[in-house]
N, C-alpha and C positions, 0 to 999 in steps of 0.2 A: 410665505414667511420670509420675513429678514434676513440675507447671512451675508454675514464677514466676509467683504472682500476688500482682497488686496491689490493695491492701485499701483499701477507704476507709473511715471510722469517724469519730466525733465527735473531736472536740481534746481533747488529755489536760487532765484537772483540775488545780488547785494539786496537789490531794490526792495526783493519782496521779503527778503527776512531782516530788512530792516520796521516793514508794515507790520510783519505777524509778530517783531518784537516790543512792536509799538500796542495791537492790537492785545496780547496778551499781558504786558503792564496796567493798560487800561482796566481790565479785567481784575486783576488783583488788586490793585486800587478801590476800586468798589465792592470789593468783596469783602476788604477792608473795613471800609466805612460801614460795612452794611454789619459789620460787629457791633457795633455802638447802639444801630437799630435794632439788632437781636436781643443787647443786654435790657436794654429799654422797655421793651415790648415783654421780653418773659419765652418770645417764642426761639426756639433752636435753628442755631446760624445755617442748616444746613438747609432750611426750607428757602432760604434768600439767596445761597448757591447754587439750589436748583433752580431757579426763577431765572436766575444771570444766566444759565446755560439754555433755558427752555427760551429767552426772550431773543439768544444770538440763534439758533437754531430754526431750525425747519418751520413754519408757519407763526415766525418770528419777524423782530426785525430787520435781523444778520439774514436771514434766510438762508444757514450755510446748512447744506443737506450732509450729514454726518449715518451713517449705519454700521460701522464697523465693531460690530462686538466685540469682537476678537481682541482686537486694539485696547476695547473698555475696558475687557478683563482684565490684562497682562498688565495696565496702569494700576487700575481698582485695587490690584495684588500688591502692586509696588507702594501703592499708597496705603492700603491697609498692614502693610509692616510696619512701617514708618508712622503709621496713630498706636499701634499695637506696643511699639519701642517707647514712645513717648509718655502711652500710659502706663507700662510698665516701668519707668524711668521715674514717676510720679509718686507710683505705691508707695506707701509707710507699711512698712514690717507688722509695726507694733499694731496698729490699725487693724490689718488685715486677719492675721494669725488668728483672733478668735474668732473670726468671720467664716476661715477656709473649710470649714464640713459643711455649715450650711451654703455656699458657693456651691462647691463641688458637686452637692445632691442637684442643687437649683441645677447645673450646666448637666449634669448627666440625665436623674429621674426628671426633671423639670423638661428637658429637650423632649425625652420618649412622649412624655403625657401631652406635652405643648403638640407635636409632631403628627401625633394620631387623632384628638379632637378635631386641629383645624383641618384637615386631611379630610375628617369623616363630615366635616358641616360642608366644606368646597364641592364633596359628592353629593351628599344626598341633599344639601338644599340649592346648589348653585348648578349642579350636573354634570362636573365636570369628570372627564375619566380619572380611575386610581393614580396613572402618574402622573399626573397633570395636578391632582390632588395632594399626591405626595412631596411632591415638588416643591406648593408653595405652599404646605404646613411646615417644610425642615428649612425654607426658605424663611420666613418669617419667625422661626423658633429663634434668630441669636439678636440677642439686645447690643444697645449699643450706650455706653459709661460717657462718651461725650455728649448727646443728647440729653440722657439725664441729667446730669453734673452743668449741663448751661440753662438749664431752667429753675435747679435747687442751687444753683452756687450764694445767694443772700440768704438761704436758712440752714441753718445752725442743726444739721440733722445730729442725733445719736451717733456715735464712731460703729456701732455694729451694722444699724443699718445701710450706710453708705460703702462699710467693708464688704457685704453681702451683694450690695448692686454692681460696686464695681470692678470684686474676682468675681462673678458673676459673669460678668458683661467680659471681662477678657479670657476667660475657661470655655463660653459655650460658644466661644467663635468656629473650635478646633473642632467636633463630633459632628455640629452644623454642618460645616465643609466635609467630613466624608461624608453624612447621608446623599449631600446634594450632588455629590459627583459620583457615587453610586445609584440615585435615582436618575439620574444624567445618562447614564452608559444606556449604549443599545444595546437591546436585546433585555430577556429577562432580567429581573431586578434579584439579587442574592436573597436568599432567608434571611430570616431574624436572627436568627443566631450566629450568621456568617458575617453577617453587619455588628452584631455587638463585638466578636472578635478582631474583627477590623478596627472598632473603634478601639477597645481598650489597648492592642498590639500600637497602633499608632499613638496613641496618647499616652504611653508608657516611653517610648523610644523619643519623642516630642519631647516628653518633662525630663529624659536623663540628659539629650543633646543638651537642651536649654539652659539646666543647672548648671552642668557641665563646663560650660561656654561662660557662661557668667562670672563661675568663680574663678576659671581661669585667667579670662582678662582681669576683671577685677585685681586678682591679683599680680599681675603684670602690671597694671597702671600705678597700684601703688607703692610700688617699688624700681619702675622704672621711669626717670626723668624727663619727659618732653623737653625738646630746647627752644618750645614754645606752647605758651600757656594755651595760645586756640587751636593747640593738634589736638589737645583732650575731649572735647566734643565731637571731633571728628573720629577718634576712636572708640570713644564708646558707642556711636552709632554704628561704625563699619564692625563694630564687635555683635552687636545685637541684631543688625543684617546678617552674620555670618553664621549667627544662631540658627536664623530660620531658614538658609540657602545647605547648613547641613542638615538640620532635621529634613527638612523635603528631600533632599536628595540620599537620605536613608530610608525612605519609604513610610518616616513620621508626619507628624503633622508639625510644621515651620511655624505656622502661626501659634500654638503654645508656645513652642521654644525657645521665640524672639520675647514672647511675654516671660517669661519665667526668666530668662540669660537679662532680660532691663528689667525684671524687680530684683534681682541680685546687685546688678551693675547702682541700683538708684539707692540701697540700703547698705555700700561698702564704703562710705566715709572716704570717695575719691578727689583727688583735688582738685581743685576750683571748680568745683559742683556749681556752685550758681549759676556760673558759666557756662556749665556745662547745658544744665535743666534748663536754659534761657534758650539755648539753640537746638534742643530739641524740641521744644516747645512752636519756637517760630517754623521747622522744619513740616512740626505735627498740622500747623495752621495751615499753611503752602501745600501739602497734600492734601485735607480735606478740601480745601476751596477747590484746585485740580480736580479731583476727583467728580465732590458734587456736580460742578459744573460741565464736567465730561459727561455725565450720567443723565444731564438734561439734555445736553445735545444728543446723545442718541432717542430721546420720547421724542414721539411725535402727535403733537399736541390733540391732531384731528381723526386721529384711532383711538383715543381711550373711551370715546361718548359711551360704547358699547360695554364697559367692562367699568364703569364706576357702580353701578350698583352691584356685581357681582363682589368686586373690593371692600364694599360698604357693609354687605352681610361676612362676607369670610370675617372680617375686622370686628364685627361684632361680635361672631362665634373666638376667635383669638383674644380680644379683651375682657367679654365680660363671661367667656366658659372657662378656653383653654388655659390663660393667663393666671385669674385664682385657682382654678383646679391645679395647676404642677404650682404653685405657691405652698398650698395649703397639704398636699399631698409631701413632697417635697421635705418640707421643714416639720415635718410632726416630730420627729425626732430629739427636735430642738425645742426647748421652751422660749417662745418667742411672742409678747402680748399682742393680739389681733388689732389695735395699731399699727406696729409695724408691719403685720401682714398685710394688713389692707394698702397700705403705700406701695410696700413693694408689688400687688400685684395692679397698682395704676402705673406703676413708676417701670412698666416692659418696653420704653419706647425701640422701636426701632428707626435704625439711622441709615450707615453707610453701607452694610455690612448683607441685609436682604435686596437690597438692589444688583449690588455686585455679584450676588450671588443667585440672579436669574437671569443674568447673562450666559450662566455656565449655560444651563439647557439649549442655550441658541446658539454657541458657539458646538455644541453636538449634535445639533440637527435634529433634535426630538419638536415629535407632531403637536402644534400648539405651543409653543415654545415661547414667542413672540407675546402671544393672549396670555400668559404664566408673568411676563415681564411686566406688562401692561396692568395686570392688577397687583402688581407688588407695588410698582410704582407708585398708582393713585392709592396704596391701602398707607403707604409709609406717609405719603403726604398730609392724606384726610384726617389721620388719627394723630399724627403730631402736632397738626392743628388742634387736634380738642384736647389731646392729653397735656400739652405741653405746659399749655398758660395755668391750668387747671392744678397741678403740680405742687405748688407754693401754696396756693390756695388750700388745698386738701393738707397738706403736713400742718399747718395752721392748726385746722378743724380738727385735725387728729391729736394735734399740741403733743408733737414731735420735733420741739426745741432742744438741743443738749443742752441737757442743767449743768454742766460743770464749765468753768469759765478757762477757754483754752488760753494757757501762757502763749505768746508771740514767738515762732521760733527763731534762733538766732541767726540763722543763715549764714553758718561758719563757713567761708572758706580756708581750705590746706592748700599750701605750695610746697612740695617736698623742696630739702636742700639737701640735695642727693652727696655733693663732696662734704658738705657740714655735717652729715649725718643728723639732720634735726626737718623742722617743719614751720613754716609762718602761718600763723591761722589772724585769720582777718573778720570782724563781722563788727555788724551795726547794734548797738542797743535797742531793740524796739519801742516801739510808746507802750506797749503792755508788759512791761518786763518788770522785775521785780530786783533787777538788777539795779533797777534806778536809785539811789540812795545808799551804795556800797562801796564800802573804802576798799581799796585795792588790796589792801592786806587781809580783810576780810573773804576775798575770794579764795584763800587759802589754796592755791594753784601747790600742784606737786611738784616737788624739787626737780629738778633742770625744766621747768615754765616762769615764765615772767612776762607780765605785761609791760613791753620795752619802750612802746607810742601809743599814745591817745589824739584823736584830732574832734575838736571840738568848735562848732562854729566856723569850721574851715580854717583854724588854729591848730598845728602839732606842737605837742610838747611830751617832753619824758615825765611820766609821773611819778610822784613820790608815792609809797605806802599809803600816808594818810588821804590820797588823792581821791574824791567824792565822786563816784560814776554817775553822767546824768541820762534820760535820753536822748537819744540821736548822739549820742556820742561813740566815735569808730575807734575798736580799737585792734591793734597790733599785737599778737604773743608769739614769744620763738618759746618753740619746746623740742628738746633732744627726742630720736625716734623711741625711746623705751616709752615715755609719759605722754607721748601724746595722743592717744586714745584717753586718757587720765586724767588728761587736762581739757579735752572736747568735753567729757560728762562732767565734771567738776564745773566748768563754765554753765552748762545748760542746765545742773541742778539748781546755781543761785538764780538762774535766771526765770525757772519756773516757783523755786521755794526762798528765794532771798538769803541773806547773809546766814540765816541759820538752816539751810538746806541742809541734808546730810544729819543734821542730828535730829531733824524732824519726821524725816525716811523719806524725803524726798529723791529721785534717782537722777541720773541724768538722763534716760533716755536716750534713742534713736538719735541716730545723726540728722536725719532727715523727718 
């Protein structure tokens, strides 16, 4: 078996960490480009990251012999906060909220049912011993919202069912991880019911850190002034880090915490949010491409011959038993048309998340540990290849378009003016807005707002009242701190209902 060791060697040269900084640009470069490739094709960017890491690695071109688990883990972690922060940075409130029971069941009954089928098909038709079995059914139980979301980003699904995939996909990260490092541990494995207590104590402790944390900074950002507009993405990231660095080190689960403290931080109307979500974003990409490509460098290529069809049957028992079974179990509760069932139970891809998370068994020295890795591996790969393209195709068939035609959001940004006691809100008119064709007076903004500049054409001018908004035109509002919550919804109602919003019940909605 493979285990984690740790190397000691001389300190790199100028010389050579000017190569490994050359060698690792290169890398991200083509990981890059290979975005372009992925949106093209339909298939998920992380299958092109693992290729980049399998083709520098071991039985590769690079031929750089890499086995340091240990290592993959500790990254794997660091990088799955940082997709965790960014998708939770992402959520819409309003989106989500009628989604969160069915979520919830999906991440909790949906794990047990997913857990114990694939468990029971790894034994009795692959032969593998219970923990061994156990292992990679709670390994393979957590889906993953980037996978999904890069294969359906061109279709227009329903707001429920994409709310449902993607609290989903960041809720059942957190139970996943304790089964697996309780199926991890030597020695006897706990009861049932010692494990359900663990999971909900920790998942309890995880959701109040995480709240917690959230609305605390949150509300420290917007009330206290940066004396520079790019500290703001810097602290709502080291905030949402420090979500999940307290929940773990209270004995929760961190990964909740950091999700839950970044969908607070992504739905509190902070300032210069664009900015913000743009560099978490690029943060989000830089870790997955890291990561994938770490996770190929440790396969090695010429030990999986033995274990692709053992991969190929578990992966059939996981998609076509386990997968609809905790779907349809799961969601009975909810009235939900067998359309979207059937999506969501094609739509379980897994990503980053069962790789990383059969490393743990190797990093503990459990028998067979390696051959556990080995078919998670080829099971994530095989199956994203046929689920993936497959995806768009099916929501098609299923004609699971949303009928309601989404207004453009405005993508307000706020700069507090902390000695003015007021706020600058900044945003583009989109080409779907309804804002197009409205006299300025007509946006009937609340007392102490005004629209002070318009720039049109790369032309600024102060507008008059009668002043005709067109698209692509950016404009400028100062609003005192009492109205400007008042005047962000008052903006985003004309913008979804036009000059007669408000008397037609149109709302303003979410910030984000």
């Amino acid at each position: 078996m493979r285990q984690a060791r740790a190397r000691k060697g001389r300190p790199l040269t100028v010389h050579q960490l000017n190569e490994l900084l050359l060698v690792c640009s290169l890398v991200l470069l083509i990981a890059v480009a290979a975005v372009r490739v992925s949106s093209r094709s339909g298939l998920p960017s992380l299958l092109i990251y693992l290729g980049i890491g399998i083709a520098i690695g071991q039985d590769g071109i690079g031929n750089v012999v890499f086995d340091n688990a240990e290592l993959t883990q500790v990254i794997g972690y660091a990088a799955l906060v940082v997709i965790l922060a960014e998708g939770g940075l992402g959520t819409k409130w309003k989106e989500i909220r009628p989604a969160l029971p069915a979520a919830i069941s999906l991440s909790l009954v949906g794990v047990a049912i997913s857990v114990g089928v694939t468990a029971a098909g790894a034994h009795y038709l692959v032969g593998l011993d219970w923990r061994q079995s156990l292992l990679i059914g709670a390994v393979v139980s957590s889906t993953d919202a980037a996978a999904v979301f890069s294969v359906l980003r061109k279709v227009p699904l329903p707001s429920r069912v994409t709310g449902v995939l993607e609290a989903e996909s960041g809720f059942n990260d957190a139970p996943v991880v304790i089964l697996v490092v309780s199926f991890a541990t030597v020695g006897p494995v706990d009861e049932w019911y010692v494990l359900l207590g663990k999971i909900a104590l920790e998942l309890a402790i995880g959701a109040a850190i995480g709240l917690a944390v959230g609305f605390l900074g949150s509300y420290g950002l917007r009330h206290v002034a940066l004396p520079a507009s790019g500290l703001y993405p810097i602290a709502v990231m080291a905030i949402a880090v420090t979500a999940y660095a307290a929940g773990a080190m209270a004995h929760g689960s961190g990964f909740l915490a950091v999700y839950l403290a970044a969908m607070v931080l992504g739905n509190a109307k902070l300032p210069h949010w664009p900015a913000t979500r743009g560099f978490a974003d690029g943060l989000g990409w830089i870790a997955q491409i890291g990561m994938f490509v770490l996770l190929g460098l440790l396969v090695t290529p010429h030990e999986l011959g033995d274990d692709i069809w053992p991969a190929v049957i578990i992966g059939l028992v996981l998609t076509l038993v386990a997968r609809p079974l905790e779907v349809v179990v799961s969601l009975l509760p909810f009235r939900m048309p067998w359309q979207e069932k059937a999506l969501m139970s094609w739509a379980g891809l897994r990503g980053a998340v069962p790789i990383i998370l059969a490393t743990i068994p190797m990093v503990s020295g459990i028998e067979g540990s390696e051959r556990v890795f080995n078919i998670v591996f080829v099971l994530v790969v095989v199956y994203t290849l046929v689920q993936g393209p497959t995806l768009p195709w099916l929501a098609r068939k299923l004609n699971l378009r949303d009928s309601e035609e989404a207004a453009s959001d405005l993508g307000i940004e706020s700069a507090p003016l902390e000695r003015l006691r007021g706020h600058l809100l900044s945003f583009a008119v989109p080409a779907g807005s309804r804002m197009h064709g409205v006299e300025v007076s007509e946006l009937r903004l609340p007392a102490g707002a005004a629209v002070t500049l318009v720039v049109r054409e790369g032309k600024s001018f102060v507008p008059l009242p009668s002043t005709v908004l067109r698209r692509g035109d950016e404009l400028l509002v100062v609003a005192t701190d009492p109205v400007r919550d008042a005047a962000e919804a008052r903006l985003r109602a004309v913008a979804r209902g036009g000059k007669l919003a408000g008397w037609l019940g149109t709302g303003g909605g979410s910030l984000h």
